[in-house]
C-alpha positions, 0 to 999 in steps of 0.5 A: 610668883615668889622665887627664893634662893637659899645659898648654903656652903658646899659641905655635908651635914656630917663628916663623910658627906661633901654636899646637902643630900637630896634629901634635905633640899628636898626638905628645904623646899617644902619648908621654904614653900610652906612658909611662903604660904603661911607668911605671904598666902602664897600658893605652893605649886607657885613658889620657886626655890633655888638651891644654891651650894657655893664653896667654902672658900668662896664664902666669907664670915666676919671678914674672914675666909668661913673656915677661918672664922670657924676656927676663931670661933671653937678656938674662943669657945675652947677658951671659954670652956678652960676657963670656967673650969 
C-alpha cells in the first residue's frame, strides 16, 4: 500500500486564487495514482495521496525565502532579456 505525499506552496495557479482548487488535486491524485500503477503495478484503489498545501514563507529554495529566490530568478531573467536586445 504505497502512500505518496506531495507538498506544494499554498498559492493558486492564477493570480485571483490563494490555494489548489479541488479540482487540480483531484487531478493530482489520479495522475500520482496512475503512475503508481504503470511504474510499481500498484493497484489504484491501494494507492493513498496526500496533499499537503505548506505556506510560502515556510518554504525554502536556493537557501532563500521562495519569494525571494523568486525574485532573484525573473530579476536574472529580466537581465538576460535586456541584454540580448
Amino acid at each position: 500500500m504505497p502512500i505518496v505525499t506531495v507538498q506544494v506552496t499554498h498559492e493558486g495557479t492564477t493570480p485571483d486564487r490563494s490555494s489548489v482548487t479541488a479540482e487540480e488535486k483531484a487531478a493530482i491524485i489520479a495522475g500520482v495514482s496512475q503512475v503508481m500503477l504503470d511504474v510499481l503495478s500498484k493497484p489504484l484503489e491501494s494507492t493513498y495521496v496526500v496533499i499537503e498545501e505548506v505556506e510560502l514563507d515556510n518554504w525554502g529554495w536556493g537557501g532563500l525565502p521562495t519569494a525571494q529566490y523568486r525574485k532573484l530568478l525573473a530579476d536574472a531573467s529580466r537581465s538576460r532579456d535586456n541584454s540580448t536586445k
